[in-house]
ZAZALO-168496 format. One record per residue (C-alpha): residue in one letter; x, y, z. Coordinates in nm, 3 decimals, padded with zeros to 5 digits, m for minus. Layout:
N
+------+---------+---------+---------+
: type :       X :       Y :       Z :
+------+---------+---------+---------+
:    A :       X :       Y :       Z :
...
+------+---------+---------+---------+
# end
This chain:
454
+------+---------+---------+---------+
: type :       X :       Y :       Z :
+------+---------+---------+---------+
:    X :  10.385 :  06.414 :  06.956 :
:    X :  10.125 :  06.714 :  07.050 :
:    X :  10.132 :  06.800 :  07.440 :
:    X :  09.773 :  06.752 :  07.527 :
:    X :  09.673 :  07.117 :  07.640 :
:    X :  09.395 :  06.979 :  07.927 :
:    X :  09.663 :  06.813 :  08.095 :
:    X :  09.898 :  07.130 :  08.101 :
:    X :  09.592 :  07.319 :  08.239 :
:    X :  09.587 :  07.080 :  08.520 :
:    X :  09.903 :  07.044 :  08.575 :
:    X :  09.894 :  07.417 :  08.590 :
:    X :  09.569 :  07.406 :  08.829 :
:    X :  09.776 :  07.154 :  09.059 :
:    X :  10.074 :  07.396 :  09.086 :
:    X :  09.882 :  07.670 :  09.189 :
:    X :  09.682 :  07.479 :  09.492 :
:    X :  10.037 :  07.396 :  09.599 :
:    X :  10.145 :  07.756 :  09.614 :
:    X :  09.808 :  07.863 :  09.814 :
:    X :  09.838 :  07.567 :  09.999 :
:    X :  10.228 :  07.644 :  10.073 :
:    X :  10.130 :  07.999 :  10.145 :
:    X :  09.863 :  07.895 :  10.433 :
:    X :  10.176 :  07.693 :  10.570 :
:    X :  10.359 :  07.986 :  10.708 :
:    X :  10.086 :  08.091 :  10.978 :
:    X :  10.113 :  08.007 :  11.290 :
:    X :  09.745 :  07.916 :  11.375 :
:    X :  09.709 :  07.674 :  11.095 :
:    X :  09.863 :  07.342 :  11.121 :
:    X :  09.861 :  07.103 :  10.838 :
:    X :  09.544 :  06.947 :  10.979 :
:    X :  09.359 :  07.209 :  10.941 :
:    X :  09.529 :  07.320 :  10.606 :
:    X :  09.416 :  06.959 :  10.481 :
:    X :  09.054 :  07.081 :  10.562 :
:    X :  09.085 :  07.436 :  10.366 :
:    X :  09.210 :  07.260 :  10.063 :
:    X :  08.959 :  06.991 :  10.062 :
:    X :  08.693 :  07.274 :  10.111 :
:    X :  08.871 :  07.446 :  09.770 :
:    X :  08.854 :  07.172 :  09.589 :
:    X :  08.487 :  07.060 :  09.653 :
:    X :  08.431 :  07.446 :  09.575 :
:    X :  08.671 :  07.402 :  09.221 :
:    X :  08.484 :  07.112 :  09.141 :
:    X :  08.143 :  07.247 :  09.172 :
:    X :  08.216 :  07.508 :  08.960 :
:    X :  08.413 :  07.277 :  08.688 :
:    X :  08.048 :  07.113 :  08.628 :
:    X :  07.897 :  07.421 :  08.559 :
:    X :  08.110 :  07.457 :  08.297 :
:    X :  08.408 :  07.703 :  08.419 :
:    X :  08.780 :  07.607 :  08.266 :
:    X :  09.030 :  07.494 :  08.550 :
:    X :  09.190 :  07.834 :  08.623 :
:    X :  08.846 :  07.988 :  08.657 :
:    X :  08.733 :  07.738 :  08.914 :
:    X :  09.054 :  07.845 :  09.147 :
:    X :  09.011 :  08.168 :  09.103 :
:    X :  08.685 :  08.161 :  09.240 :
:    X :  08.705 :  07.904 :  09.468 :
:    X :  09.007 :  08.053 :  09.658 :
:    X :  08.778 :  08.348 :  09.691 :
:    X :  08.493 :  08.170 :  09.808 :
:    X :  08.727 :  08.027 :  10.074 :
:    X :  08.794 :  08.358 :  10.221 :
:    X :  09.060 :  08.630 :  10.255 :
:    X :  09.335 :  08.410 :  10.437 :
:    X :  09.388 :  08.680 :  10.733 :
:    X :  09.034 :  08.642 :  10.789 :
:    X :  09.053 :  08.247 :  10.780 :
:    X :  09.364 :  08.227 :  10.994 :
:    X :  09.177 :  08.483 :  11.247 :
:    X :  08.870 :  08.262 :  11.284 :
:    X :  09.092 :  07.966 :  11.332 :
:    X :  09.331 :  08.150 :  11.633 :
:    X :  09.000 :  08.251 :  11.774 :
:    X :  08.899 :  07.866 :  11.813 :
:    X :  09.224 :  07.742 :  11.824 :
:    X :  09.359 :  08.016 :  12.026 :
:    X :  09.490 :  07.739 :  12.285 :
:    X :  09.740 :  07.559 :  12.046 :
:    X :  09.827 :  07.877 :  11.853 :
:    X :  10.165 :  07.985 :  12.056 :
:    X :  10.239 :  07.553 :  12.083 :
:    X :  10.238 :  07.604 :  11.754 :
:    X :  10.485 :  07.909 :  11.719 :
:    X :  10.716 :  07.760 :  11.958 :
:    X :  10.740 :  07.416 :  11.868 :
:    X :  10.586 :  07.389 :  11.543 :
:    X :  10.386 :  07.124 :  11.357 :
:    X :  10.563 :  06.763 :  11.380 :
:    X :  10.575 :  06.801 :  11.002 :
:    X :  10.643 :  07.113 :  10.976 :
:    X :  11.016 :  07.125 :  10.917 :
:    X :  11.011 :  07.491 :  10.836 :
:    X :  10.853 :  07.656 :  11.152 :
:    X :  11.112 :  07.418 :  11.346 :
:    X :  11.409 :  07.510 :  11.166 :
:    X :  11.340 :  07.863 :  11.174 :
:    X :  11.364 :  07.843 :  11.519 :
:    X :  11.682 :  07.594 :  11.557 :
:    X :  11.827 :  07.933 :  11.324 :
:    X :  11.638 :  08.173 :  11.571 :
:    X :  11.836 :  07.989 :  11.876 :
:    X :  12.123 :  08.000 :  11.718 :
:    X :  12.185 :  08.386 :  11.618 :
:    X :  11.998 :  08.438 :  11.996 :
:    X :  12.276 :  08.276 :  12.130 :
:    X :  12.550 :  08.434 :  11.921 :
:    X :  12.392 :  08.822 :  12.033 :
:    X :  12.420 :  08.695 :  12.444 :
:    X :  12.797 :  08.580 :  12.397 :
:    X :  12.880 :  08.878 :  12.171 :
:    X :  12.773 :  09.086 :  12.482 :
:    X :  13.052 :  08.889 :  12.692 :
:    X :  13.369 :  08.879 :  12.447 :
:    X :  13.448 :  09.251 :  12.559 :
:    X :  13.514 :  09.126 :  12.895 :
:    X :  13.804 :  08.883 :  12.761 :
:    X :  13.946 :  09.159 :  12.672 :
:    X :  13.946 :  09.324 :  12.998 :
:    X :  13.632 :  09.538 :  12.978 :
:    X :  13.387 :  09.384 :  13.213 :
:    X :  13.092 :  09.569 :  13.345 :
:    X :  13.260 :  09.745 :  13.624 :
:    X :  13.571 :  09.797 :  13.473 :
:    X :  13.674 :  10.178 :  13.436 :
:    X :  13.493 :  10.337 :  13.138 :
:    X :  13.277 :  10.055 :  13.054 :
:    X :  12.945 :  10.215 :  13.116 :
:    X :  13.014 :  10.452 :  12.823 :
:    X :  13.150 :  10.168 :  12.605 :
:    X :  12.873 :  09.960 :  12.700 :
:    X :  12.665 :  10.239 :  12.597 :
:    X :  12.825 :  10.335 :  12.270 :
:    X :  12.792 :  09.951 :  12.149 :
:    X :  12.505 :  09.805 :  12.318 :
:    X :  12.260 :  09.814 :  11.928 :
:    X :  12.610 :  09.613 :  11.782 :
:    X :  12.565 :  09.359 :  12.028 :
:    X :  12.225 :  09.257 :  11.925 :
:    X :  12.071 :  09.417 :  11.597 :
:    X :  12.317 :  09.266 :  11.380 :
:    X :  12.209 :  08.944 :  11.465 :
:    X :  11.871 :  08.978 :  11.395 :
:    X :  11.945 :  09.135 :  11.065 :
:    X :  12.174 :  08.826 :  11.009 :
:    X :  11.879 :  08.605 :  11.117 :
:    X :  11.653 :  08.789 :  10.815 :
:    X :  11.966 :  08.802 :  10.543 :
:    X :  11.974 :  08.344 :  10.620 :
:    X :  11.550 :  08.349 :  10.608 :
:    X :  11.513 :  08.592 :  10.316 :
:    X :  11.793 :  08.403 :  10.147 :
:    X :  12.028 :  08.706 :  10.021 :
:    X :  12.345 :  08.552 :  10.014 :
:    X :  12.672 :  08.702 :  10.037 :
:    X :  12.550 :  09.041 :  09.955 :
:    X :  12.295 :  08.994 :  10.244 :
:    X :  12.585 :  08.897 :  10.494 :
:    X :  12.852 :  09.122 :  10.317 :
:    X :  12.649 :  09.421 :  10.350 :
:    X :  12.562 :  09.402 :  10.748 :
:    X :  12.934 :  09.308 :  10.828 :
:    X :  13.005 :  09.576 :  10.635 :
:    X :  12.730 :  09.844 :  10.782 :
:    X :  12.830 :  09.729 :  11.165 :
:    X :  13.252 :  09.763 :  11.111 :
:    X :  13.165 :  10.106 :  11.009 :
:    X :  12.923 :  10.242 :  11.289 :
:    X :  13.154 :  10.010 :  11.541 :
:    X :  13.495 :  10.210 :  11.392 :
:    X :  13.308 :  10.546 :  11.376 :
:    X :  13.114 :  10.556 :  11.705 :
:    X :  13.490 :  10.440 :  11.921 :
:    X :  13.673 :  10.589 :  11.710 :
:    X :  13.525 :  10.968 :  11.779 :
:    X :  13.464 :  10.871 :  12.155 :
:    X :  13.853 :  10.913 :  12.217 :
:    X :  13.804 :  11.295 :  12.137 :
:    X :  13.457 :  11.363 :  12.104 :
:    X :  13.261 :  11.588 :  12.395 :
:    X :  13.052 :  11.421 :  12.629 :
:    X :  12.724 :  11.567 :  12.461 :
:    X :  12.754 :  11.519 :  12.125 :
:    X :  12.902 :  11.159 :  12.200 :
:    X :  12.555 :  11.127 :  12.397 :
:    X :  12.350 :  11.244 :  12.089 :
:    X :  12.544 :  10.974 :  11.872 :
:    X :  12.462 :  10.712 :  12.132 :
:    X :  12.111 :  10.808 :  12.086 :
:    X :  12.072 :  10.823 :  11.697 :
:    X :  12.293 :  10.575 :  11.609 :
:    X :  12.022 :  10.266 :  11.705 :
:    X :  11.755 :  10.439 :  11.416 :
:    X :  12.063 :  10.376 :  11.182 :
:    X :  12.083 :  09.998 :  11.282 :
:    X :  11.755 :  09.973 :  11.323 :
:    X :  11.723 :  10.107 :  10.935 :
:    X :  12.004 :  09.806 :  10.857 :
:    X :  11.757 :  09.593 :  10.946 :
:    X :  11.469 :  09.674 :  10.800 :
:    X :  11.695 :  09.718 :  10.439 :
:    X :  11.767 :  09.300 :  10.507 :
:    X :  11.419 :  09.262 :  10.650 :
:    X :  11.227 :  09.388 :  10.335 :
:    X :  11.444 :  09.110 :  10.111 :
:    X :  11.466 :  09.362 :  09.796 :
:    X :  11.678 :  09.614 :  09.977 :
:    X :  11.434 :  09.832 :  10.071 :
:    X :  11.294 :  09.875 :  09.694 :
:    X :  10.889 :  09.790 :  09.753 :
:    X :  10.646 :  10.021 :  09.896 :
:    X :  10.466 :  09.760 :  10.061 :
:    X :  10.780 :  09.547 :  10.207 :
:    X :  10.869 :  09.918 :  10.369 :
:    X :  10.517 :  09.936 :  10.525 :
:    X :  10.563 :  09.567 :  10.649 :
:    X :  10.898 :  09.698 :  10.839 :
:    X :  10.692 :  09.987 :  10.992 :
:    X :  10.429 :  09.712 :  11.130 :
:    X :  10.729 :  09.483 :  11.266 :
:    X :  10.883 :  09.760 :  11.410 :
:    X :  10.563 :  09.826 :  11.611 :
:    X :  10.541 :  09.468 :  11.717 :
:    X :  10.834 :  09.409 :  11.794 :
:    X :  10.859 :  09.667 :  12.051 :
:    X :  10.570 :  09.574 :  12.203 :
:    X :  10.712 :  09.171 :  12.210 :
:    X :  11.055 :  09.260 :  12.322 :
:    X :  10.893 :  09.489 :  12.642 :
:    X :  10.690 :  09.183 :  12.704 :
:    X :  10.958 :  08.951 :  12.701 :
:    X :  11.178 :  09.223 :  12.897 :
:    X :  10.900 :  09.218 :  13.258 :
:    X :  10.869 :  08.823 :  13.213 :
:    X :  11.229 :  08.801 :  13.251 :
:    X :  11.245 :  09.038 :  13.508 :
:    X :  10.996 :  08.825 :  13.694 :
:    X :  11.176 :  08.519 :  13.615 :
:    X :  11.507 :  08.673 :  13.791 :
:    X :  11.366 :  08.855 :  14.076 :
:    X :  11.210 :  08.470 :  14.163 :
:    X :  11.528 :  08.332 :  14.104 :
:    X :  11.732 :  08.496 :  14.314 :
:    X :  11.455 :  08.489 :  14.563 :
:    X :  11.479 :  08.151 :  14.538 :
:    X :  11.791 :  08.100 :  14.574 :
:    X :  11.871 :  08.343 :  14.893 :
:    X :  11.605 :  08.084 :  15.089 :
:    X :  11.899 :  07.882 :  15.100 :
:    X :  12.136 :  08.118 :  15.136 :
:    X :  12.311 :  08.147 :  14.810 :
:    X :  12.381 :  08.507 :  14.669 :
:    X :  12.399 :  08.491 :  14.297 :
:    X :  12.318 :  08.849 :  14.205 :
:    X :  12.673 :  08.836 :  14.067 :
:    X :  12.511 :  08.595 :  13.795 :
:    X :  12.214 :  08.785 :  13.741 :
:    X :  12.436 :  09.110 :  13.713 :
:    X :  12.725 :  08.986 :  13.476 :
:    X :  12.541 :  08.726 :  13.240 :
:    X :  12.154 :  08.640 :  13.289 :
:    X :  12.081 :  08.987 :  13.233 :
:    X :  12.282 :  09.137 :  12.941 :
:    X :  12.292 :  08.815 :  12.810 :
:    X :  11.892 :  08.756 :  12.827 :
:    X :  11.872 :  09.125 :  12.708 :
:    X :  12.056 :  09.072 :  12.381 :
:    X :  11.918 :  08.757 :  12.333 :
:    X :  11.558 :  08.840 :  12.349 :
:    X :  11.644 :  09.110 :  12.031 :
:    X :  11.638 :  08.835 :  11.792 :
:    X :  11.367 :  08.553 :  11.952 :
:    X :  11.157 :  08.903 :  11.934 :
:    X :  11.180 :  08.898 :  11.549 :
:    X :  11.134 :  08.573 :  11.534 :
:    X :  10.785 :  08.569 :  11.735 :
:    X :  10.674 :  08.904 :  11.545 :
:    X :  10.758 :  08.707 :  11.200 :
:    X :  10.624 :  08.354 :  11.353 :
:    X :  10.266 :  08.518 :  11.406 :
:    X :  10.230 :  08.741 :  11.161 :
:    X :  09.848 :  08.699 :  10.996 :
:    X :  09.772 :  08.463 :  11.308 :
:    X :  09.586 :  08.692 :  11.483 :
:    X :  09.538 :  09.078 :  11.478 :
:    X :  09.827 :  09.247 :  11.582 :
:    X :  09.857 :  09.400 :  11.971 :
:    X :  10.026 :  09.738 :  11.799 :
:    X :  09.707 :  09.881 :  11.606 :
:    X :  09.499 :  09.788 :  11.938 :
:    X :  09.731 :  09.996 :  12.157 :
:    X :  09.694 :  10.265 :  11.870 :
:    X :  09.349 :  10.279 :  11.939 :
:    X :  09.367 :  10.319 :  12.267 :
:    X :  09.650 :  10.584 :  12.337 :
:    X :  09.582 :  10.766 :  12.035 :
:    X :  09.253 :  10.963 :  12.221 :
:    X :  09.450 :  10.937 :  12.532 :
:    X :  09.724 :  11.124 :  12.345 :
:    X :  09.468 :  11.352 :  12.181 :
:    X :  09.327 :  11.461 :  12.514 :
:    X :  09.676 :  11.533 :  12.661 :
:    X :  09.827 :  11.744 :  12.404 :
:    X :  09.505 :  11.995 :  12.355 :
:    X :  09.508 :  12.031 :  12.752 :
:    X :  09.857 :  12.087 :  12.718 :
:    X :  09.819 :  12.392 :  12.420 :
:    X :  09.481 :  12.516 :  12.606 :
:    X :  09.662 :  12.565 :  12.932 :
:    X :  09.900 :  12.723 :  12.736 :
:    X :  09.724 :  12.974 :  12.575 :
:    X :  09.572 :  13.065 :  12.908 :
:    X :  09.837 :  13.050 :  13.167 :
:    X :  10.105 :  13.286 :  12.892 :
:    X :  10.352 :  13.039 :  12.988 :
:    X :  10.640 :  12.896 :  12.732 :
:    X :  10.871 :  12.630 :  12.704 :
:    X :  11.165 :  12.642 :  12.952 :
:    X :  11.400 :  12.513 :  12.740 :
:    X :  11.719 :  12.317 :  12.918 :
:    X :  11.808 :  12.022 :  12.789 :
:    X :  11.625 :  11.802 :  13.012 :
:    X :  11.301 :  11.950 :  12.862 :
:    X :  11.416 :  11.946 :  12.469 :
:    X :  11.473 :  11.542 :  12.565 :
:    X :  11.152 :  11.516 :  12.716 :
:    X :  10.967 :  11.682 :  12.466 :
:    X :  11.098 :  11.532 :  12.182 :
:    X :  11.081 :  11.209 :  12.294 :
:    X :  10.683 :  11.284 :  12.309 :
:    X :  10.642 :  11.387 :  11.964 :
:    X :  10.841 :  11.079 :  11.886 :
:    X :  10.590 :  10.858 :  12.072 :
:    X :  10.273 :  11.054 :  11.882 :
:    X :  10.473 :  11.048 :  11.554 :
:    X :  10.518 :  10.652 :  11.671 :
:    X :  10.146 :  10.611 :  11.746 :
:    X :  10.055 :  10.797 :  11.368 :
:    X :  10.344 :  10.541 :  11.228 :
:    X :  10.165 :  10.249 :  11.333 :
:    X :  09.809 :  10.336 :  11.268 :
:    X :  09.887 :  10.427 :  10.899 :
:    X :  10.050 :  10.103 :  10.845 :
:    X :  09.780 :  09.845 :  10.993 :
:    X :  09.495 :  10.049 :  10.831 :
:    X :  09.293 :  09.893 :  10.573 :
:    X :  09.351 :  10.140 :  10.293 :
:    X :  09.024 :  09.996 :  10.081 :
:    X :  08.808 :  10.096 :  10.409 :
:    X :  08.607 :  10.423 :  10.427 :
:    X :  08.672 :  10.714 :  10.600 :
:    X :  08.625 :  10.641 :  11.002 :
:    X :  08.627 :  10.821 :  11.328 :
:    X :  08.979 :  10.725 :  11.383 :
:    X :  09.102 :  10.880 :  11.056 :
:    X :  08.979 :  11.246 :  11.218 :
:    X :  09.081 :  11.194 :  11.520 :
:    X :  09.427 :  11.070 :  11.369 :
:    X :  09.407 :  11.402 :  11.224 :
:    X :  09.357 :  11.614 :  11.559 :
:    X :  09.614 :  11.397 :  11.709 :
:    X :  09.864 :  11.516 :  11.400 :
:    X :  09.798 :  11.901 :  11.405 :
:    X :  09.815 :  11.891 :  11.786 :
:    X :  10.195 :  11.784 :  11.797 :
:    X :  10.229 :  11.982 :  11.517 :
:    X :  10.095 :  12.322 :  11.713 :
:    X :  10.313 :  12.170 :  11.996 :
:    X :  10.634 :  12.111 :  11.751 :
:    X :  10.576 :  12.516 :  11.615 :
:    X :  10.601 :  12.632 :  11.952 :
:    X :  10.878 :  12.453 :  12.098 :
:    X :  11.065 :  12.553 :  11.737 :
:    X :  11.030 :  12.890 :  11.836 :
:    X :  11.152 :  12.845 :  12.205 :
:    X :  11.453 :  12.673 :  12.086 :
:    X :  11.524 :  12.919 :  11.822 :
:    X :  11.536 :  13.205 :  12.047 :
:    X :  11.666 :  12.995 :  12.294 :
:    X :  12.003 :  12.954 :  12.018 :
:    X :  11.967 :  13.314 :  11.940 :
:    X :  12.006 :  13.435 :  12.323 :
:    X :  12.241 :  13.192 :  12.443 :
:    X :  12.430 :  13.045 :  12.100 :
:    X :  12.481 :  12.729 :  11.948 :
:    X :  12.524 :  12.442 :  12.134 :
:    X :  12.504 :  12.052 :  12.008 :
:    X :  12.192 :  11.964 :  12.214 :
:    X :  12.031 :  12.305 :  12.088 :
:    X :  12.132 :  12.204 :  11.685 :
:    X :  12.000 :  11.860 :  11.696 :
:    X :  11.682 :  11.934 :  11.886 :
:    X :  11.607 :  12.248 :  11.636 :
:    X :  11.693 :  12.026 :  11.303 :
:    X :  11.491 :  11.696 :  11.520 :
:    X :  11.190 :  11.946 :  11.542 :
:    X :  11.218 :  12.119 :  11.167 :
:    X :  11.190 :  11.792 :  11.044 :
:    X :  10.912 :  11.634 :  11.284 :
:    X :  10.764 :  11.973 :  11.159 :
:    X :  10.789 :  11.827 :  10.794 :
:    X :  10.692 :  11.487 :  10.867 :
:    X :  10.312 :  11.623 :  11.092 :
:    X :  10.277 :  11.876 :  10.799 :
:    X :  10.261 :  11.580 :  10.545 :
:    X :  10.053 :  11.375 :  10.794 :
:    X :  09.813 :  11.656 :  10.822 :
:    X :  09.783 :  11.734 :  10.455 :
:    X :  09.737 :  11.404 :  10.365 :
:    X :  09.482 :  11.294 :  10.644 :
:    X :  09.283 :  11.600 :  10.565 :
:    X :  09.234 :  11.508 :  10.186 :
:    X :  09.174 :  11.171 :  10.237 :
:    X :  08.917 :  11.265 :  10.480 :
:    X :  08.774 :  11.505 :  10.250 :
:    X :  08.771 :  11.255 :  09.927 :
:    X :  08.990 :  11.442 :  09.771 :
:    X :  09.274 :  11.155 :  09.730 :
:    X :  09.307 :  10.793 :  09.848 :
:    X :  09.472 :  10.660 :  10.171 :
:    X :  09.751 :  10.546 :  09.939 :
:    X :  09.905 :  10.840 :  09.905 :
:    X :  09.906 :  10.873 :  10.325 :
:    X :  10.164 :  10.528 :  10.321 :
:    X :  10.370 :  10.631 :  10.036 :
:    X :  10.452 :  10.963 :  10.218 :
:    X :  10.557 :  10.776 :  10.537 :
:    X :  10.730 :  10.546 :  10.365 :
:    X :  10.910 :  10.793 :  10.185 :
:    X :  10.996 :  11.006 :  10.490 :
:    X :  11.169 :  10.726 :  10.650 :
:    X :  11.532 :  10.798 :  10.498 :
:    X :  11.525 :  11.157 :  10.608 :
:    X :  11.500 :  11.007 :  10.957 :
:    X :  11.789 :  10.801 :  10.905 :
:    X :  11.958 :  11.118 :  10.702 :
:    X :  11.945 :  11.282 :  11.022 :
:    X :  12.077 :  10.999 :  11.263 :
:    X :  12.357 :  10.972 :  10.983 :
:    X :  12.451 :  11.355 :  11.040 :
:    X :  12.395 :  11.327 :  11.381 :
:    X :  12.679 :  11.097 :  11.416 :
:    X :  12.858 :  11.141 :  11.210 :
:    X :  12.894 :  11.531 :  11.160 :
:    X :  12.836 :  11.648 :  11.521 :
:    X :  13.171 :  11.474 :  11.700 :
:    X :  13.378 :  11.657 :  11.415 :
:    X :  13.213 :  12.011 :  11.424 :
:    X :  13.119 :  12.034 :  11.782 :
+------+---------+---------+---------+
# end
């Protein structure tokens, strides 16, 4: 018996509404409802063009087209719906058995990162127990990261290797970072504390991306979580600080101290916690509406701009230089992380198909500004190390500078041609991408190297 090829080709037309229609399902500010509405609206479009005499496949193609890019359809629909869209993140569609039990599995690892917090204690290390403000310290991003990268191994459904390969990652940074602390010096156990967390943090975005970290584009979808999710988590962090200065407001009207509470579990509990139900709220509303990250981009970016010129201008004028103690290397890097944070971001959420804007140059001032600022404070710390000798703090802030020095150099070369039509914005993302390993290169050194040889 032949197979009748017109029913394949519908059967083949069917199959493909499901997967659009399956794809719609996983943002938050549609609900089936109004998915139901969409796919009628398709299909009136496939069948309109079916008459005129287009084959099956033709008639999607178009129609889904017609329909509309979906992050522009699930925009318009937040901006009407905008009242149901977080019901709908939190609680989910009554048929919507995904949304719900990503959430259940959400809860779940939330609740596993607040007691891991507390199992030290059974062991005799409670909060105010001698030495546990540098053990606290030393573990704090194995208390709560691993979760969340356990929450995206279970959703991006990796398996064993998924699970084997963040038990594995954690034993080793838990084993390395005690281990050295019984012999390592204060500062270079400080600088491990401190570079550690980008190692983690890289953990997760390896589990995150679902093909261990092999797509460009999965890489630049970890670069626009991260972004989010700091922004979520410091949201999340002040509402619960509200919540708990009320409650123990509350609670001292009738005369009840519970501070001890708040001290020992609400707090490092609701802390570690909030790590993964972050995640979960980045991933819940992703192509809901546009993101808060690329808006604060656009704001602090000319704010940014404005600070460091005044900064090299004043500079230039006054004859002054860096004073370089370690106070000021902190400070100072930690600013050029926050611009090279800022240039992360606003790479990522850019439309690369969309001309040449205002932002793009003054992305570009922003980028040759820290990277004025990085050449000078390269050269205080150099001499700084050639005066005084080699110190810890003085080696990782010169190799943290050489290679924010590499990273605004390929910024700026990049940004410039692209502004100048010489190459696409492509080749901008592919270079941060591809930059992100030496970052964790460095953490990697940092902690592991620096307790041995200092």
């Amino acid at each position: 018996m032949v197979a009748n090829p017109l029913n394949s080709q519908v059967v083949d037309t069917e199959s493909k509404v499901n997967e659009w229609r399956a794809h719609l399902m996983r943002h938050a500010a549609l609900n089936e409802h109004d998915i139901d509405e969409l796919e009628s609206h398709l299909r009136d479009q496939m069948e309109a063009l079916q008459e005129q005499g287009l084959r099956d496949d033709e008639a999607f193609l178009i129609a889904a087209r017609r329909v509309g890019d979906l992050d522009d359809v699930t925009r318009e629909y937040a901006e009407v719906h905008s009242g149901r869209l977080w019901q709908n993140l939190v609680f989910g569609d009554s048929s919507d058995s995904l949304k719900q039990r990503n959430l259940f599995t959400a809860l779940v690892f939330a609740v596993c990162a607040a007691i891991a917090i507390k199992l030290p204690a059974l062991f005799g290390m409670h909060f105010d127990a001698e030495g546990a403000d540098w053990f606290y310290a030393r573990n704090i991003t194995l208390f709560s990261l691993p979760f969340l990268a356990l929450y995206f191994a279970l959703d991006r459904q990796l398996g064993r290797a998924g699970w084997g390969f963040v038990a594995s990652a954690v034993v080793a940074a838990a084993i390395l970072i005690n281990g050295y602390a019984s012999f390592a010096s204060t500062t270079t156990m400080t600088l491990a504390m401190i570079h550690l967390p980008i190692i983690i943090w890289f953990m997760v975005g390896i589990v995150y991306s679902g093909d261990w970290w092999r797509s460009h584009a999965k890489r630049m979808d970890f670069v626009r979580f991260s972004g989010e999710f700091v922004i979520y988590y410091v949201l999340i962090a002040i509402g619960g600080g509200v919540l708990t200065a009320f409650t123990l407001g509350m609670f001292s009207f009738i005369g009840i101290d519970i501070e001890w509470a708040v001290q020992s579990w609400i707090i490092p509990c609701g802390a570690m916690g909030a790590v993964v139900i972050s995640g979960w709220l980045v991933e819940g509303k992703q192509g809901a509406i546009e993101n808060m990250a690329p808006v604060l981009a656009r704001v602090f970016t000319p704010m940014f701009t404005l600070m460091l010129s005044s900064f090299l201008v004043t500079m230039l004028v006054t004859g002054r230089g860096f004073d370089i103690q370690r106070e000021v290397l902190i400070g100072l890097d930690l600013m050029l992380v926050v611009v090279l944070g800022l240039v992360l971001y606003a790479v990522s959420s850019r439309d690369p198909s969309k001309p040449v804007s205002l932002f793009d140059k003054l992305q570009l001032v922003l980028v040759v500004t820290a990277l004025l600022v990085d050449v000078l404070a390269l050269g205080a710390i150099a001499g700084r190390i050639f005066d005084m000798g080699v110190t810890a703090n003085r080696v990782a802030a010169l190799g943290e500078n050489l290679i924010l020095l590499v990273s605004l150099s390929g910024y700026a070369y990049h940004y410039s041609t692209f502004i100048k039509g010489k190459a696409g914005f492509t080749n901008l993302e592919r270079w941060q991408t591809n930059y992100i390993p030496v970052y964790v290169a460095w953490a990697l050194l940092v902690v592991i190297a620096f307790p041995l040889i200092f």
